[in-house]
C-alpha positions in Angstrom: -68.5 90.2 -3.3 -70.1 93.6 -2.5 -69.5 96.3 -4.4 -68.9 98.5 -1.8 -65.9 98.5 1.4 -67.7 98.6 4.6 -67.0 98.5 8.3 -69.9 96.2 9.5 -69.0 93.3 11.2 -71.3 90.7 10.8 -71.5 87.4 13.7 -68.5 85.9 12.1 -66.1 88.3 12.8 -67.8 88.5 16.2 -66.5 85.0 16.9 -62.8 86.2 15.7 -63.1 89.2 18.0 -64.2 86.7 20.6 -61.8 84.7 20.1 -59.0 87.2 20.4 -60.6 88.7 23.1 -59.6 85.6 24.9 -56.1 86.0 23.6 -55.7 89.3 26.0 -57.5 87.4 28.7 -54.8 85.0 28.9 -52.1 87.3 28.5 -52.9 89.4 31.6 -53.9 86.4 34.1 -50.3 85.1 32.5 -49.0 88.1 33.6 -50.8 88.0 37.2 -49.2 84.7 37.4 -45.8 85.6 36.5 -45.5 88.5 39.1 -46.7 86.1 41.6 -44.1 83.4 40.7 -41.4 85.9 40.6 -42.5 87.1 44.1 -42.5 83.9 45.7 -39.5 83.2 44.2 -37.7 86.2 45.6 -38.8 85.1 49.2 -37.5 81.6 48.7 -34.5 82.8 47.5 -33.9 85.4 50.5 -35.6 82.6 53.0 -33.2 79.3 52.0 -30.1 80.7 50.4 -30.0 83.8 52.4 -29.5 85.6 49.1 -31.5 88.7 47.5 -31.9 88.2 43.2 -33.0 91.8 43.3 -33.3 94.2 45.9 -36.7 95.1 47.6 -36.9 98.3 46.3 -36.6 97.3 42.8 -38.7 94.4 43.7 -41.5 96.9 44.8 -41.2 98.9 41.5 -41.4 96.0 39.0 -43.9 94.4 40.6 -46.2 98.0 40.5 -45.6 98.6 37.2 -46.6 95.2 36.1 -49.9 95.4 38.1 -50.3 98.8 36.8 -50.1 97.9 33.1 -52.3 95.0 34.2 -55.1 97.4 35.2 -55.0 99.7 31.8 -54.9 96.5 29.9 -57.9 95.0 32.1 -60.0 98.5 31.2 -59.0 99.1 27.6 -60.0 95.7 26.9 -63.4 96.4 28.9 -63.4 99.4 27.1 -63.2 97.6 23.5 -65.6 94.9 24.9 -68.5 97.1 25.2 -68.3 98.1 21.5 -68.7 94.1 21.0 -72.6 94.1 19.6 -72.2 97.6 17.7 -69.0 97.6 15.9 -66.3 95.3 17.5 -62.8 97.5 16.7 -60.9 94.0 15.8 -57.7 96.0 14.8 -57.8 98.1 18.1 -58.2 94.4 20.1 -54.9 93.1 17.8 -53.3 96.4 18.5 -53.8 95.6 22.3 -52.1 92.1 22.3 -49.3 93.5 20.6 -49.0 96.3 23.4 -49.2 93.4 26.1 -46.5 91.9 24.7 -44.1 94.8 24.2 -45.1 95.8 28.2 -43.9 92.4 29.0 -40.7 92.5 27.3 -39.9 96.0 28.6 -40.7 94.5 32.6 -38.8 91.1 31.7 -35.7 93.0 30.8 -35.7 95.5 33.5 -35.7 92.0 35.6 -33.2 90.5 34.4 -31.0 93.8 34.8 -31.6 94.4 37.7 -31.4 90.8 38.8 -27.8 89.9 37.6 -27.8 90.4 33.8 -26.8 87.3 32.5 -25.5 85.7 35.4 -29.8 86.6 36.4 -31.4 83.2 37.8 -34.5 84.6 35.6 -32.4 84.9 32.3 -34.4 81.7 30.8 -37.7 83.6 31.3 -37.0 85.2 27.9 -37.0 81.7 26.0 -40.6 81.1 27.7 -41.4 84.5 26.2 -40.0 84.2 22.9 -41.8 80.9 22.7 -45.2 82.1 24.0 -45.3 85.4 21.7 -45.3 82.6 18.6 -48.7 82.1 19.0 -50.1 85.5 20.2 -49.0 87.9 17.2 -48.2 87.3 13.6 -44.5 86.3 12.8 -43.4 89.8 11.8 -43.9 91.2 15.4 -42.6 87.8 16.8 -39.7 87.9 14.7 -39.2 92.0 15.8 -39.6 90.8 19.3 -37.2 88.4 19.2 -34.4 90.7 17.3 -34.9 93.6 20.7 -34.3 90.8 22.8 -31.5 89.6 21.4 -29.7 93.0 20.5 -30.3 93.9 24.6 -28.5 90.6 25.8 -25.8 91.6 23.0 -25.5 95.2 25.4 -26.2 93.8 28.5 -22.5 92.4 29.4 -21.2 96.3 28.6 -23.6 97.5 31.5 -21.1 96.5 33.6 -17.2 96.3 32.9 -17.1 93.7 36.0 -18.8 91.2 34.4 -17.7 91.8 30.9 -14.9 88.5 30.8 -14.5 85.4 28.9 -16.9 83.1 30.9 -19.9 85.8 30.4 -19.1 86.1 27.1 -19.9 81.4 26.4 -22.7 82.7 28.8 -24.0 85.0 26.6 -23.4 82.7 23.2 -25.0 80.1 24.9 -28.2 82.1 26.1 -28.4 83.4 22.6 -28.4 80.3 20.6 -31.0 79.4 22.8 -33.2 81.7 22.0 -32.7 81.7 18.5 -33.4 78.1 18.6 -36.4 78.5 20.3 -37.4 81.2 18.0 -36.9 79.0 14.9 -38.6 76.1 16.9 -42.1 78.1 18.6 -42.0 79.5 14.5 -41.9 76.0 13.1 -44.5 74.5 15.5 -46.7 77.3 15.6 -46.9 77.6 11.9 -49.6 75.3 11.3 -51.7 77.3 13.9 -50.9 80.3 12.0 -52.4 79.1 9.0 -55.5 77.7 10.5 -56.0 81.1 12.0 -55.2 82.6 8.6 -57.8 79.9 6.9 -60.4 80.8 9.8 -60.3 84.9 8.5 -60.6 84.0 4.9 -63.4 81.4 5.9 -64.8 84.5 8.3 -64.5 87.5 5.6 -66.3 85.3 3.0 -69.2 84.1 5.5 -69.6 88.2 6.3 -69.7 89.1 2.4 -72.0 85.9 2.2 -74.2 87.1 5.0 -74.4 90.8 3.6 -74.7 90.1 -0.1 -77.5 89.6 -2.7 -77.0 86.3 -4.4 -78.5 87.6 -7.7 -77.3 91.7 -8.2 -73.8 91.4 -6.5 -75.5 94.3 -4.2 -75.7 94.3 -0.5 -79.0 92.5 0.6 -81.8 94.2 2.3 -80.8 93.4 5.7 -77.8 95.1 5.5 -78.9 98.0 3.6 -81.3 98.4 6.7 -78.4 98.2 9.3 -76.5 101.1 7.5 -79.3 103.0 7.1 -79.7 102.8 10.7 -76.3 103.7 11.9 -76.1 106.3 9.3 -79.0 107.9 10.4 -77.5 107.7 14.1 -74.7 109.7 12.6 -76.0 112.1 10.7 -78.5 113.5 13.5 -75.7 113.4 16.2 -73.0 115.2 13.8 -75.9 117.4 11.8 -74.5 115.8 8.3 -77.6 114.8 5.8 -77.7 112.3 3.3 -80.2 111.5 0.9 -81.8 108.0 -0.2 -82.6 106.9 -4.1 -85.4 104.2 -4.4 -85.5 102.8 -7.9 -87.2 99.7 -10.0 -87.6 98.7 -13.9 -90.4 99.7 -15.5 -92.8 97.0 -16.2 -90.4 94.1 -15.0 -93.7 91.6 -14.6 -94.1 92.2 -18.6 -90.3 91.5 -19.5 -90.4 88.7 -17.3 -93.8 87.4 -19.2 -92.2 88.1 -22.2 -88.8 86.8 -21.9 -88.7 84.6 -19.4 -87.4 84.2 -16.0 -84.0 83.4 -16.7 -83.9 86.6 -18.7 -85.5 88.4 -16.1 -82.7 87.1 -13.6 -80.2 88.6 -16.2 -81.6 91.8 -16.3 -81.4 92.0 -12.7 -78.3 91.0 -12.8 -77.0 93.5 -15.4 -78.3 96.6 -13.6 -76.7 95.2 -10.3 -73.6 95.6 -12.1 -74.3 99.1 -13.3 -75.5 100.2 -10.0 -72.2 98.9 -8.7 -69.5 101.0 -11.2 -71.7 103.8 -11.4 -71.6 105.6 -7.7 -69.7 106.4 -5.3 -67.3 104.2 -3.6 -68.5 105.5 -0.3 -72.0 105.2 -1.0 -74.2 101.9 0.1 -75.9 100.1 -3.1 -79.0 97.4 -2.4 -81.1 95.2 -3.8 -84.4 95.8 -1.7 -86.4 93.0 -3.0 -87.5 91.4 -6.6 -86.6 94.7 -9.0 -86.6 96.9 -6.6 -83.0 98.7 -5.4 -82.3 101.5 -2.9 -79.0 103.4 -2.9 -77.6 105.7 0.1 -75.8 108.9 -0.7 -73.7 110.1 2.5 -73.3 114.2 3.1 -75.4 114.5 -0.3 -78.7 116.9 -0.9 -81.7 116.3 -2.4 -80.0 117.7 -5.8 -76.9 115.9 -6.0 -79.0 113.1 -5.6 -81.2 113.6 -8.7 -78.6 114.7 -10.9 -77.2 111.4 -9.8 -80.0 109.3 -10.1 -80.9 110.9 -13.5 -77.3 110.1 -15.0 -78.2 106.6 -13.4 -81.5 106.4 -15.1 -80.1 107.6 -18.8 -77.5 104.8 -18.4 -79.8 102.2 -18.4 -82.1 103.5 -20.5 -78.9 103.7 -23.4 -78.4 100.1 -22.4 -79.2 96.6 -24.7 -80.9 94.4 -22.6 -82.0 90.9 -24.3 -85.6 91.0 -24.7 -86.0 94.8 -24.4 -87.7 95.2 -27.3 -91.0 93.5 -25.5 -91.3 96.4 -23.6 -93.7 99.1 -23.9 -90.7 101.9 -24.6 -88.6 99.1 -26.5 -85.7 99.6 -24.1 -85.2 99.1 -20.3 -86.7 101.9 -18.1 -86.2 103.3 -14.7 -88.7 104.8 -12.3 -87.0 106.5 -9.5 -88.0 108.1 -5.6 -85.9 110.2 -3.8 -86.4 111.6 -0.5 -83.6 113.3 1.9 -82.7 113.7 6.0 -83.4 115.5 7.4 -85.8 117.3 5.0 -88.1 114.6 4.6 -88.2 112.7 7.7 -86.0 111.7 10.7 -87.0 108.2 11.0 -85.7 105.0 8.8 -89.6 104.4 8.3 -90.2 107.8 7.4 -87.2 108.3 5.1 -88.0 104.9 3.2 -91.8 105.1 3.4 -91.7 108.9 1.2 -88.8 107.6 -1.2 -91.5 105.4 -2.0 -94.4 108.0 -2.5 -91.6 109.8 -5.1 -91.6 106.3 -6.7 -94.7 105.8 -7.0 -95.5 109.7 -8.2 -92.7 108.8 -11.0 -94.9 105.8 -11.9 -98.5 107.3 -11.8 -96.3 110.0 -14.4 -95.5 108.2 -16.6 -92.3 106.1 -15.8 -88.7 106.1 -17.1 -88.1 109.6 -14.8 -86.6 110.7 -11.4 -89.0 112.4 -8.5 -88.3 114.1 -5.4 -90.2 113.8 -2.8 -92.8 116.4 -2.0 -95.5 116.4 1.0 -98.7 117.1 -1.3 -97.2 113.8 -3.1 -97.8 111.8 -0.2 -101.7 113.5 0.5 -102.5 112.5 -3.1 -100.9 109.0 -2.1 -103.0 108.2 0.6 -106.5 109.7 -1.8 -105.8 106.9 -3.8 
């Protein structure tokens, strides 16, 4: 697993905010579809029984508000859509069913007041909704839908003293054990596709840390590293922040490798991955770049903080036991390190990376086992050779 929290979201979680994306999708065409039923159903009412379940007026407003809350729903989910190929807001788009289906429980009980209360012809429309929100939202929110539901029938016979007798009252029971049976019953049945949904985000999460992970250091892979330099960088320029970029590999890793093997070598790499990991920031993005080679990004941190860093970095190793470390040239397990810092040294990803490396290499062609900043005469001396 990465040694670092993150907010990228990788193709796998792309398909779960597809997926739920389709969720919303459903619920406001439901909702379309429902206003239109109820509509029709007014008009046959009025039409063959010569009898109004709810006055035009209130008809009218309903009916408004549902299309209404359709629209805002239609745009925020357009809205969360276009944020699909950068950084998909999953909680935002779970946030937004759960909204959908508080709207529709606030219109399907001004129906039914306004339609009769519980002597409403529409009255059964809650058990379709108790029994649909089972498999939109988790069973906490279903179970907290349910509960407002029930506690409103429970109030609705005092709304209106008139009604408020005996015969309302088996009404009312009878509604009510309805609904909790179909509570119990969508729970029951829809448990199963709760769990494959919960099995589908473990099975997600661990293809995302899969995708974005180094097999070998337990570090974030290049690719990634790349992707949140990127955004990063986007970040910084827009909100004027700087960050600064440490570029570091072991000393003489073909000659430990010679020496000790490759299995040993795969250790090492191993080891320091580890150390990288427990020894900055939580907030700051640690790599493996390639073979012995790792990069590590410091957010809102200078070109100092980064080489005391770096430098308490390299001493750690260097104190370190490695197997095998007494093959190399210093006898223990050495660091050469580049750093180079935005927007000082460069604006560009390319840039940034490309004069980390020149500080590298100067640390090298100094000696080894010792932390450089990046300077621009490093770079002219660079290209000489």
């Amino acid at each position: 697993m990465p040694n670092k929290k993150t907010n990228h979201m990788s193709t796998p979680e792309l398909l779960l905010f597809d997926l739920n994306t389709k969720n919303n999708r459903w619920i406001i065409k439901a909702r379309i579809l429902f206003s239109l039923f109820f509509l029709i159903f007014f008009l046959f009412c009025k039409r063959l029984f010569l009898k109004e379940i709810i006055t035009l007026k209130d008809l009218i407003l309903i009916f408004t508000l549902a299309q209404i809350g359709n629209i805002l729903f239609h745009f925020t989910l357009r809205s969360l859509m276009k944020k699909r190929s950068d950084s998909p807001p999953l909680k935002e788009l779970f946030s937004l069913s759960r909204l959908q289906l508080d709207f529709d429980l606030i219109i399907m009980t001004m129906i039914i007041f306004v339609s009769g209360g519980i002597n409403s012809y529409l009255v059964y429309f809650l058990i379709l909704y108790v029994m649909i929100s089972a498999f939109i939202v988790e069973k906490s929110k279903h179970f907290q839908n349910t509960l407002i539901l029930i506690f409103f029938l429970i109030i609705l016979p005092f709304a209106d003293v008139h009604v408020f007798n005996s015969g309302n009252i088996v009404k009312l029971i009878s509604i009510l054990s309805i609904i909790i049976l179909s509570f119990f019953a969508s729970s029951y049945i829809s448990r199963n596709s709760r769990e494959n949904q919960r099995v589908l985000e473990q099975l997600l999460q661990k293809s995302r840390e899969l995708s974005i992970t180094d097999n070998l250091s337990g570090l974030y892979n290049q690719r990634y590293f790349f992707e949140q330099l990127s955004m990063l960088l986007k970040r910084s320029k827009r909100y004027k922040n700087i960050f600064s970029l440490i570029l570091f590999d072991i000393d003489n890793f073909k000659n430990y490798n010679d020496s000790n093997g490759h299995l040993k070598g795969s250790a090492a790499i191993e080891k320091v991955g580890k150390m990288v990991a427990s020894s900055f920031r939580d907030f700051d993005i640690s790599a493996r770049y390639g073979g012995d080679e790792f990069v590590v990004i410091l957010p809102d941190t200078d070109k100092i903080g980064a080489l005391l860093a770096a430098d308490r970095f390299r001493e750690l190793v260097g104190n370190t036991e490695f197997a095998g470390m007494e093959t190399q040239p210093m006898k223990k397990i050495t660091l050469s390190i580049g750093i180079s810092s935005f927007p000082e040294h460069g604006d560009s990803v390319e840039e940034i990376i490309e004069n980390a490396d020149v500080a590298l290499y100067t640390s090298k062609s100094e000696g080894r086992n010792r932390v450089t900043i990046f300077e621009k005469d490093q770079k002219d001396s660079f290209k000489k050779e």
